[in-house]
N, C-alpha and C positions, 0 to 999 in steps of 0.2 A: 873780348870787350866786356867793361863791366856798365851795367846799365844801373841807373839811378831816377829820384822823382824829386824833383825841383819844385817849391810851392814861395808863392812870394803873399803877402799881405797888402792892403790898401797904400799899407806906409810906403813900399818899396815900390820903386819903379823895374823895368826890366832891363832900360838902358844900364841901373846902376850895378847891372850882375856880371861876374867875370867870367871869362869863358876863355878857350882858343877859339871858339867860331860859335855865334848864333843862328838859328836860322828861322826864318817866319816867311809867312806865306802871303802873296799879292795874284790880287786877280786880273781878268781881263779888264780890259776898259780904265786901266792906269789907276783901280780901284788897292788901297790898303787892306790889309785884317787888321784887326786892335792890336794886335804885337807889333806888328809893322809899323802902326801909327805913331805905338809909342816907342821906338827906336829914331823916329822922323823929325827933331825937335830943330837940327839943322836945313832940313829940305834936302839934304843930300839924296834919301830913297825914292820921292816926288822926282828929284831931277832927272835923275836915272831912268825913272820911269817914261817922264816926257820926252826925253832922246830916243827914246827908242829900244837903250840897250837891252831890253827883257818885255815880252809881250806879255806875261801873263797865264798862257797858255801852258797847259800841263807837259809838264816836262822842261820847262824853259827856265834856265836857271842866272843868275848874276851874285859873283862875289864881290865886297866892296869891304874894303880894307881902312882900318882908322876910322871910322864915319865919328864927324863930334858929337860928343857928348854921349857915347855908348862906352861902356868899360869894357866889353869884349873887340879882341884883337881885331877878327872878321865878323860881318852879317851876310849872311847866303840868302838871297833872296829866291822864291821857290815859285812858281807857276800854279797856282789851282782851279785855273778856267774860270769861265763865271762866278761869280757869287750867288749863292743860297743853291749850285748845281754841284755839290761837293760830292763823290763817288768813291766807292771802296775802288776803283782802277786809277783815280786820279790820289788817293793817300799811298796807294802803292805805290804809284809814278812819283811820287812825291820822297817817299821814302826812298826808294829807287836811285831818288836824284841825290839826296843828302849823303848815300852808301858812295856814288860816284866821287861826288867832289872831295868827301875826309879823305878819300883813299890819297890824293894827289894833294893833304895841307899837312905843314907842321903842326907842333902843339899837341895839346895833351889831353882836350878834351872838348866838347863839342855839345852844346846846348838846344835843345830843339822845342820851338814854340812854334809848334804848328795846333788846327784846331783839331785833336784828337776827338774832339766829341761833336763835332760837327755833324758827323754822318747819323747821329741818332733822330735827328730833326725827322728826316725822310724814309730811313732804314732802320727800326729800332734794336734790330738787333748787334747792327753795325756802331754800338757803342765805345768809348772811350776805352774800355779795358781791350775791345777787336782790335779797335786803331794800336795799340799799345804793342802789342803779341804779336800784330802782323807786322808794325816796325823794325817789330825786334828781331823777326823772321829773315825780311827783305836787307834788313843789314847783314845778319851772320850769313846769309847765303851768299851776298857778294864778298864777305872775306875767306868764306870757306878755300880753301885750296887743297888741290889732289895730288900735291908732292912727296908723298909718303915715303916713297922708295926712289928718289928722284937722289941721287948725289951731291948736288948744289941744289937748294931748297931756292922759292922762287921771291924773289926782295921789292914787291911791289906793295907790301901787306900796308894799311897806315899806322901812320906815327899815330894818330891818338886812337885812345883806349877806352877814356872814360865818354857817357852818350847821358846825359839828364835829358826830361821827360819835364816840361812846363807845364803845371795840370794846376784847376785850384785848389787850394784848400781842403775844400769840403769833397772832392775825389780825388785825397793823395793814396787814403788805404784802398781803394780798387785798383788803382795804376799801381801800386806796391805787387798786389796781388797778379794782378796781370804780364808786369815784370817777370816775377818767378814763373808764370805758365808758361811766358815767353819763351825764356832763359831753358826750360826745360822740354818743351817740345823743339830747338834746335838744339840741344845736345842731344834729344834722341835722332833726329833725323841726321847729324852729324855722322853719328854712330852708323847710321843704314847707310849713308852714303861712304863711308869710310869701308866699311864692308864688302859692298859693291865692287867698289871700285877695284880690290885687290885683286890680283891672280889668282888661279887657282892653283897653283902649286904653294900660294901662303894662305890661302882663305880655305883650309882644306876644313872637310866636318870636325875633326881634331881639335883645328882654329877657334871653330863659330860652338866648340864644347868649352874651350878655354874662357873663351870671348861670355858666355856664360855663366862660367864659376867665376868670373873678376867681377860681372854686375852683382853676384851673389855676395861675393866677399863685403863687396864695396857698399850697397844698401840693406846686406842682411836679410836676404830674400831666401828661397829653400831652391835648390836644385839637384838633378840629379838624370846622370846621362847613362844609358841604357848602351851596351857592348854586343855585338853577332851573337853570341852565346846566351843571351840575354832575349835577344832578338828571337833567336831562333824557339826558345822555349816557351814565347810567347805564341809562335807560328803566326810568324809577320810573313809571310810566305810571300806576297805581293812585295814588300816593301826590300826585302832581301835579293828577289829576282834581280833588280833595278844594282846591286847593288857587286853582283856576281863578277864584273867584267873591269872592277877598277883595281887598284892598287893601296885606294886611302880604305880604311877601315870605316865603316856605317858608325852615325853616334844617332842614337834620338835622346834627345834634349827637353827635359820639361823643368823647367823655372818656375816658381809660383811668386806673388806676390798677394800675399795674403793680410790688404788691411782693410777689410770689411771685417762683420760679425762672425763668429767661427760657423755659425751654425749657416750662413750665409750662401746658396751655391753659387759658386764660382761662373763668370764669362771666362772662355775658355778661347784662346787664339792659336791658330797653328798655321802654321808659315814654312811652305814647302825651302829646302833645302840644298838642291841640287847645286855641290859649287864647281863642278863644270859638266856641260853636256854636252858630248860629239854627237849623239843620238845611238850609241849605243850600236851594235850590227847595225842599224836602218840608219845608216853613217848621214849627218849634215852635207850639207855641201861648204867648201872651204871660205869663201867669198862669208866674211862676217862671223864665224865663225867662233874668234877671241872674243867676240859679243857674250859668248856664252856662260862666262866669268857670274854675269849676272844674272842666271837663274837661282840663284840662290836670294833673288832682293825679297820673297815671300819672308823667309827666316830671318833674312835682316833687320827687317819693316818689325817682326816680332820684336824684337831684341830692340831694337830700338824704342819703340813704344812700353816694354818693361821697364828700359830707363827711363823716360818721360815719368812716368805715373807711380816710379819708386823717386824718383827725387823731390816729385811732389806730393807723396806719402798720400796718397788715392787713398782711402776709405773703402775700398773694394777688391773684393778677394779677384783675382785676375789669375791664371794660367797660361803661360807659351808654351806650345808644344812642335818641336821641329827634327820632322825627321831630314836627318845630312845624308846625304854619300855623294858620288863621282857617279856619272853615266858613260861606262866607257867601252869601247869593242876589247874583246878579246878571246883567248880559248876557251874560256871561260863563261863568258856574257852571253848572259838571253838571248834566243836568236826569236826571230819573227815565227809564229805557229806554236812557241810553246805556252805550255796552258799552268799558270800557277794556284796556289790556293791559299787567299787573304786571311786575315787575322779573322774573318768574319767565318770563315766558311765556308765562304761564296768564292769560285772559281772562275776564274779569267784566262780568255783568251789573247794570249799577246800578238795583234797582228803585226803590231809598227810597234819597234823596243824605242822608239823618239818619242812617243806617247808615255812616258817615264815620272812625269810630274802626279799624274791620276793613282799610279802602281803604290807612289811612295805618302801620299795623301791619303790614300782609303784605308791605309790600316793605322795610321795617327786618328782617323776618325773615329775607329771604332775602340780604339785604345783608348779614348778620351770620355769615352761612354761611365767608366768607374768614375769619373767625376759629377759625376750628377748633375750637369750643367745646365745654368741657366738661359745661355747660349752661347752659341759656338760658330766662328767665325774663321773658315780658313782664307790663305793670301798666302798667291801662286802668278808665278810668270809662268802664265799655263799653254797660251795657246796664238799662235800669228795667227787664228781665226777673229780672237777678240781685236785683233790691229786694225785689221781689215774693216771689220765692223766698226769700231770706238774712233779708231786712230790713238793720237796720242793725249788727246785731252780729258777722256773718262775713262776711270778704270768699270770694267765690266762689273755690276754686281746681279748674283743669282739667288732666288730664293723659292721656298716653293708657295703658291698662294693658298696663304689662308690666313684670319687675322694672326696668328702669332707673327706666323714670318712678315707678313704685310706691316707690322706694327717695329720689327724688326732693322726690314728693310726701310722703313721713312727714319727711323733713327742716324740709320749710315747713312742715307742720303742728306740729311737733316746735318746732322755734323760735319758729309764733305760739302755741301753749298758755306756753312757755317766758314769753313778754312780755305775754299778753293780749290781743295784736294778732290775735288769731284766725281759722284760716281754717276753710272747711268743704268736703271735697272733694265735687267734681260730674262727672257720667259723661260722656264721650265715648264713644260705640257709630255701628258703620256705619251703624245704621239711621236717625239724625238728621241725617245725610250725603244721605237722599235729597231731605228739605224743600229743598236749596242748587239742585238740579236747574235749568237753563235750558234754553230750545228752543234759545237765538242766542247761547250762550256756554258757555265751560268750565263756570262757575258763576254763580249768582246770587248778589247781598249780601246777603239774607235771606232766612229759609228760612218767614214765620208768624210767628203770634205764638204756637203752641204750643213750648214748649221754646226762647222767645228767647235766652236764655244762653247753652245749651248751643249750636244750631245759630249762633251767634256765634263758639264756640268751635273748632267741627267747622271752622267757614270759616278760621282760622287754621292749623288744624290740619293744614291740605295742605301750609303754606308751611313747613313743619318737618320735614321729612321724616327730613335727613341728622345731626339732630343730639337731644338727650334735650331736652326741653320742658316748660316748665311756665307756666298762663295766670294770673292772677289779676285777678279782675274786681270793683274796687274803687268800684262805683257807689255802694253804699248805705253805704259806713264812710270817703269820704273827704273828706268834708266833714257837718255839721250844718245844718237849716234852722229856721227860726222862730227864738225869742229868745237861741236858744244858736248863731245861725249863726256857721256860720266851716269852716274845715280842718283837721281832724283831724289832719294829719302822720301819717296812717297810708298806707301799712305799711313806713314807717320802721323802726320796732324789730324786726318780724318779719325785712324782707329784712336787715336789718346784724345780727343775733344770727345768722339764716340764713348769712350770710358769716363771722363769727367761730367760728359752729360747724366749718364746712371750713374756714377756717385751720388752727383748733387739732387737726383729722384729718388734715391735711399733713404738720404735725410729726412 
């Protein structure tokens, strides 16, 4: 879809603009918006209303064809519940509605005069440019399709393409600007969700190293992926364990995006990798299993968010760093009891080889250390602890307290309230530091099943000593299962609004 910003003057009316379809918005109680009004010169919209055929109510929608004295083909009339009660869940539903009915019109393109800036009155931060980027969000997500590999590609997409943006005058250059944020935070969660979604016999580390060097080619960014041999002389010794018993070759992966100040230190992202996990020896059970595809949406989420904030030429030196490989049994593969020794030093007891996300994260963490970070943010489909606890509506975020990280964590929380993408912060304390306890090593990889999350976290938590940290554990928000499966592209919006927030504090 290509998106656009429509501005009209005193002189012009809105009846007199061409379109395949308008749409404006009417409230409860048979009440107009001013677009509405001024499309109403026949009493056509009035009549419609009086009947009955549209209540008003969020979500309720009526198409009316030909109405006189409009120049556009259709007006879609939209539901916004009360008046002066306008809500960022009622501009979604809103948006929501206009994604439904193009899908099923002719025509070429589609005009939208709803009140984008309505929500600032009540919620300042829910300004015109949110309305704008979340539009643009709510539409590409309903045309999104996961037929990649599908033989017959699926033919419900709609006919129109082009989508204007009714705004005035005086905020066409922020709606311009908001377009492009739009337009660039769903080709990056495009990209996660496309990811995802693959198999892992095509989404192998190889894939998501290729998948890599094409953002690199594509906006001139630096990359450079790291080989076993490579691996090993670094004495990634944790991250290699994990990596023993597959068949695909380990890549770790760091992309930079380097447009801050040179002398600038870099926020640093790293996004576990894993693109398929049996659990290794400590074998999964079969029931759901294919699900596993998407343990890899940590890295995704990276790579997705690199292209966000390279197409928007971010002002901020950024890093992704993602260790790949396959978690698989074989003669080969870590067994339960054996004891490895991480890029750090520090030695681990491997109780459970399905504990594999922490193995292959804690030596990215400490690799990441040369960079002298300003902070450092990993994202992991880490743990069915955090399901349990979150569900599917917050992804877990961990931090340790104190003000850096405190100042850290309201940032990420701050940016996912900002998009939706929403996190829910969870405690790190010493005392869930002692379930990690080994007789035959520094540490153990799991600590129980009491507090899985969290002593998930705590286990990370060693390998970050020298630098501000923040975890997010994206098990239960980054993908869907049952009839709505697929990849969420989350926390795309969270981490690149999280990025664009420290840009625009740079300045």
């Amino acid at each position: 879809m290509d998106f656009s910003i429509k501005t009209i003057d005193a002189k012009t009316s809105i009846a007199s603009l061409k379109a395949g379809c308008i749409a404006v918005g009417i409230y409860e109680n048979k009440k107009l918006s001013p677009q509405a009004q001024a499309l109403d010169k026949s009493g056509e919209i009035t009549a419609a209303l009086k009947s009955g055929d549209i209540s008003g109510k969020p979500g309720s929608t009526l198409l009316l064809r030909k109405v006189a004295g409009v120049a556009a083909e259709r007006v879609l009339l939209i539901g916004l519940g009360p008046d002066g009660e306008l809500s960022d869940k009622v501009m979604s539903m809103a948006a929501l509605c206009v994604a439904r009915v193009i899908a099923t019109l002719g025509g070429n393109d589609a005009l939208l005069a709803l009140p984008f800036d309505g929500l600032a009155k009540q919620t300042p931060e829910r300004d015109l440019a949110w309305s704008v980027r979340n539009t643009i969000l709510v539409l590409r997500e309903n045309s999104y399709r996961s037929d990649t590999l599908k033989s017959k590609k699926e033919t419900t997409l709609p006919s129109i393409k082009k989508i204007g943006f009714l705004v005035a005058p005086a905020k066409a250059a922020a709606a311009k600007d908001a377009v492009a944020e739009g337009l660039a935070l769903a080709n990056g969660i495009d990209l996660t969700k496309e990811l995802g979604n693959l198999p892992g016999n095509v989404c192998t580390p190889t894939y998501l190293a290729n998948t890599a060097k094409k953002l690199a080619k594509e906006f001139k960014l630096s990359v450079e992926v790291l080989d076993r041999k490579q691996l090993e002389a670094l004495k990634m010794g944790s991250f290699l364990s994990v990596a023993r018993g597959g068949g695909e070759a380990p890549k770790f992966i760091i992309i930079k995006h380097l447009g801050g100040k040179a002398k600038d230190a870099p926020t640093v992202l790293v996004g576990k990798g894993i693109t398929f996990d049996t659990g290794g020896i400590s074998l999964k059970g079969g029931a759901g299993m294919d699900e596993m595809k998407y343990d890899m949406c940590g890295a995704g989420s990276v790579l997705g968010t690199i292209r966000a904030i390279a197409e928007l030429k971010l002002k901020l030196n950024v890093i992704g760093v993602i260790p790949a490989t396959e978690n698989m049994p074989s003669g080969t593969a870590t067994k339960p009891g054996d004891i490895v020794t991480s890029m750090s030093g520090q030695t681990i007891e491997i109780l459970n080889t399905d504990a594999e996300g922490r193995l292959v994260l804690c030596d990215a963490l400490t690799y990441v250390e040369r960079f002298k970070p300003a902070a450092v943010v990993d994202i992991a489909t880490l743990t069915g602890a955090c399901v349990t606890s979150l569900g599917h509506h917050n992804s877990g975020l961990f931090t340790r307290h104190d003000s850096a990280h405190d100042a850290l964590a309201n940032e990420l929380l701050s940016a996912g309230k900002a998009t939706g993408d929403t996190a829910w912060r969870m405690p790190i304390e010493d005392s869930y530091q002692e379930q990690l306890k080994s007789n035959f090593a520094d540490m153990a990889n799991i600590g129980g099943p009491a507090g899985g999350s969290i002593t998930a976290a705590c286990f990370l938590e060693r390998y970050t000593k020298k630098y501000t940290w923040a975890h997010l554990d994206i098990a239960g928000t980054a993908w869907k299962s049952g009839a709505a499966k697929g990849a969420t592209g989350r926390p795309v919006a969270l981490l690149t609004t999280f990025l664009m927030n420290r840009a625009a504090a740079a300045k």
